[in-house]
C-alpha positions as CSV (number, residue, x, y, z in Angstrom):
1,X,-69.7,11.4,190.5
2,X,-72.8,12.6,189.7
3,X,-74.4,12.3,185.7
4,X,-76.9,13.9,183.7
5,X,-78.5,11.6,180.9
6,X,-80.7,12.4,178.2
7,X,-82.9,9.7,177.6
8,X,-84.4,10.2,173.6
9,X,-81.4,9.5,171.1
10,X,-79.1,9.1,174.1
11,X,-80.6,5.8,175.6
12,X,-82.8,4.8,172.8
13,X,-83.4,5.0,169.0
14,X,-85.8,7.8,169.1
15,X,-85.5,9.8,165.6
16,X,-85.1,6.3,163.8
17,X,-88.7,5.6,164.8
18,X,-90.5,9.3,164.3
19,X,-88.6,8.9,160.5
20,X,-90.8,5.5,160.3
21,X,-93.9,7.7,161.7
22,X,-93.7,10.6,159.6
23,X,-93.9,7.9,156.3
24,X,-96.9,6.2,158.3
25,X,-98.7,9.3,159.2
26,X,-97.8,12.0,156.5
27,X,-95.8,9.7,153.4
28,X,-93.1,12.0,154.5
29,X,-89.5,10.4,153.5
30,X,-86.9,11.8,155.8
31,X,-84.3,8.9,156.5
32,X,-82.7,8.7,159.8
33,X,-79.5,10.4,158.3
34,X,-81.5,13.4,156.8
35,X,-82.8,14.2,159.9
36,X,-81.2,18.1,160.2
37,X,-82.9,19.7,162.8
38,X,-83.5,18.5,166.0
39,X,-87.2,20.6,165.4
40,X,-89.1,17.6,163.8
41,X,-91.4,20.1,162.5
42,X,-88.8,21.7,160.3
43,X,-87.1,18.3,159.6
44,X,-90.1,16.4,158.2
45,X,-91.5,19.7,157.0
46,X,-94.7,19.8,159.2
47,X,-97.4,22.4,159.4
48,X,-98.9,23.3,163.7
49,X,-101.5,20.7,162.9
50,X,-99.7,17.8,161.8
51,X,-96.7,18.1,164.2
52,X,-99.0,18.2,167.0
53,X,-100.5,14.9,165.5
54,X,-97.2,13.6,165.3
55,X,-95.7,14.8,168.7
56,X,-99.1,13.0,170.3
57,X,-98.5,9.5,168.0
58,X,-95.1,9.6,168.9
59,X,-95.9,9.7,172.5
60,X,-98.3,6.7,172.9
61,X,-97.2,4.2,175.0
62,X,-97.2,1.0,173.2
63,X,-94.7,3.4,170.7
64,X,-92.6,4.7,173.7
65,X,-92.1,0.9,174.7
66,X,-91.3,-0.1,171.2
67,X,-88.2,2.4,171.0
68,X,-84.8,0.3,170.7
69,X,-82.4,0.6,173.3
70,X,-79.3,3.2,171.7
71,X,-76.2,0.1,172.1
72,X,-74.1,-0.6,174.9
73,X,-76.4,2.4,177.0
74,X,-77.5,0.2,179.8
75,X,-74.5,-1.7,180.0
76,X,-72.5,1.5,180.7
77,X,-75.3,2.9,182.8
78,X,-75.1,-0.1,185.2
79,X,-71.3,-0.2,185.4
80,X,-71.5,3.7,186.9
81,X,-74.3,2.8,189.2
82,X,-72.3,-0.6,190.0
83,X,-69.2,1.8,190.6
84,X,-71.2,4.3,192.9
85,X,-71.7,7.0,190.2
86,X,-75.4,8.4,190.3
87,X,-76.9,8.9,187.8
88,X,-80.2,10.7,186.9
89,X,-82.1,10.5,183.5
90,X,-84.0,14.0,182.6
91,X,-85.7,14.0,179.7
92,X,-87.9,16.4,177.8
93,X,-90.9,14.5,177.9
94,X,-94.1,15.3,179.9
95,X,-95.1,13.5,182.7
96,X,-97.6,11.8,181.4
97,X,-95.4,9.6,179.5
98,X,-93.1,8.9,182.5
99,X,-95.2,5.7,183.5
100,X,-93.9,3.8,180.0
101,X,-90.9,5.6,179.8
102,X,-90.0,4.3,183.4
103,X,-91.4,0.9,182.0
104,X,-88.7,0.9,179.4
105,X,-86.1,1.6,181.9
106,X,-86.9,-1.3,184.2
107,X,-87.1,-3.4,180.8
108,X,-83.6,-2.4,179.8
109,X,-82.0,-3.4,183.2
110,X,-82.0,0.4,184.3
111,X,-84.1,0.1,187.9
112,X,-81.9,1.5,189.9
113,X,-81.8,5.4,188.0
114,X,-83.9,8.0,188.7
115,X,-85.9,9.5,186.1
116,X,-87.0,13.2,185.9
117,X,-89.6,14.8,183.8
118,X,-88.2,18.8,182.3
119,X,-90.0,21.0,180.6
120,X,-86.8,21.6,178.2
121,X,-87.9,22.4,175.2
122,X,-91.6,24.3,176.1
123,X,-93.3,20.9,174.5
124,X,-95.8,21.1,177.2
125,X,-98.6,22.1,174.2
126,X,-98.8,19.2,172.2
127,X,-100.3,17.2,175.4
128,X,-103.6,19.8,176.8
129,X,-102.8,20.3,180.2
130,X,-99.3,18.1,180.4
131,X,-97.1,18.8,183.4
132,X,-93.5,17.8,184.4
133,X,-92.3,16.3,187.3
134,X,-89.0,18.9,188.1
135,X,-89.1,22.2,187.9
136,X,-86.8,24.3,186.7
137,X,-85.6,25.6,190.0
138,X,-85.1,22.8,191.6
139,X,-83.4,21.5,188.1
140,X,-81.2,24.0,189.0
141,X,-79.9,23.3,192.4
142,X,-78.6,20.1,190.8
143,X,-75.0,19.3,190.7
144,X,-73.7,17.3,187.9
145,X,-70.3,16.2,187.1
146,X,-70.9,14.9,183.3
147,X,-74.1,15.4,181.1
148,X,-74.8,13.2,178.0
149,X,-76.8,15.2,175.9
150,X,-77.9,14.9,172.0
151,X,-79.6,18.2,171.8
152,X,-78.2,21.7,171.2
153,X,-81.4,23.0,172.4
154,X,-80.5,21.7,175.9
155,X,-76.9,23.2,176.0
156,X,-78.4,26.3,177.6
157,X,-79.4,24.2,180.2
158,X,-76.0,23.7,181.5
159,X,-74.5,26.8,181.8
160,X,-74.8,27.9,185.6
161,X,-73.1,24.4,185.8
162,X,-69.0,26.2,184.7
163,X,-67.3,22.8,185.4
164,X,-69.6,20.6,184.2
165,X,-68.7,17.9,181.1
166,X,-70.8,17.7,178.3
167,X,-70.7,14.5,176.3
168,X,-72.2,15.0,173.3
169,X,-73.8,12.4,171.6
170,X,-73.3,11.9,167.8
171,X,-76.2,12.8,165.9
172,X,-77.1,14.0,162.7
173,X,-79.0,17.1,164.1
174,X,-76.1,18.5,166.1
175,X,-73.4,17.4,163.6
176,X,-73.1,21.8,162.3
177,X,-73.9,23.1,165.7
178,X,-70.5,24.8,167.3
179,X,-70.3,24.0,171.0
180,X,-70.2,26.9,173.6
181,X,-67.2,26.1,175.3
182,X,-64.1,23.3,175.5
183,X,-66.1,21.1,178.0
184,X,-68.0,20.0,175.0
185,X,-66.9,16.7,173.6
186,X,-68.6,15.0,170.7
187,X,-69.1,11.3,171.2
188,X,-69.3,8.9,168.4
189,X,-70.8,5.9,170.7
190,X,-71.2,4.7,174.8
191,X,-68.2,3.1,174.6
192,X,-66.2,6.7,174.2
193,X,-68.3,8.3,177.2
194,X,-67.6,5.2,179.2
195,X,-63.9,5.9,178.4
196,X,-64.0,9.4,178.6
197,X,-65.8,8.5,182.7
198,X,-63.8,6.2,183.1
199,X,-60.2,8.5,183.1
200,X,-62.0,11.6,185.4
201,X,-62.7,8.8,188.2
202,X,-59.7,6.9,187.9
203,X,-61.6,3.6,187.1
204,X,-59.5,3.2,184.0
């Protein structure tokens, strides 16, 4: 089978560490928990300036590589690959991050997937002159299987994709979001998606 995977607050511990920014940067006291919109400008109440302050901090490499792994991710990521599943990580980040964010990979154990740069979210702004490393219509000629995904902003993303399984992961910021469809599945941890794998190739 082939899978989609998110890589920010799917594979690692993003928000957890922008909530510990925005006090550094801005004394702005949003725990983890309170973090309702998957904008960080509206959740840590941020005017143009400061998020694009923020956005750049938050981007840094020594921060990127400081992100925690999100538990049991790698283990389950290497039990697909080990199983002949590929997988493919596409994240919303520019391409100029994808030397430490393919650093942290490596570090985690997760050599062996590919990582893909998508201008998701239109993000391309806070970085002058950023670029990605997919396009979208060659995004689009993909064929995926499953999709772990944290971000309702991304569900558009999926939709020329009818069969397609999308795992949601848990997070505060999609917890009031209504899914478009019964393919949809909120997941509390990566134990449930390996499970929820596990019974549509018959490995379990």
């Amino acid at each position: 089978m082939k899978i989609y995977v998110d890589y920010d607050d799917c594979l690692c511990e993003t928000a957890r560490s922008f909530s510990e920014l925005a006090v550094e940067l801005f004394d702005k006291h949003v725990p983890y928990e309170k973090i309702r919109y998957f904008e960080l400008d509206k959740s840590f109440d941020l005017n143009d300036e400061q998020y694009e302050q923020f956005m750049i901090s938050g981007h840094r490499p020594e921060v990127l590589l400081s992100y925690e792994e999100t538990p049991g991710a790698s283990k389950v990521i290497n039990e697909w690959i080990a199983q002949g599943h590929e997988v493919s990580i596409i994240t919303g980040r520019p391409f100029s991050s994808y030397e430490p964010s393919r650093l942290w990979l490596d570090r985690h154990g997760l050599q062996a997937v590919r990582l893909y740069c998508l201008n998701k979210y239109g993000r391309d702004s806070f970085i002058k002159g950023s670029d990605f490393s997919l396009e979208l219509d060659a995004y689009y000629r993909m064929q995926f299987d499953f999709a772990v995904e944290d971000s309702p902003k991304a569900f558009g993303f999926f939709d020329h994709l009818p069969d397609l399984k999308v795992l949601v992961f848990d997070r505060p910021w999609n917890r009031e979001c209504a899914f478009p469809n019964e393919n949809y599945k909120r997941c509390p941890d990566w134990q449930s998606i390996r499970s929820i794998v596990a019974r549509a190739s018959g490995a379990e």
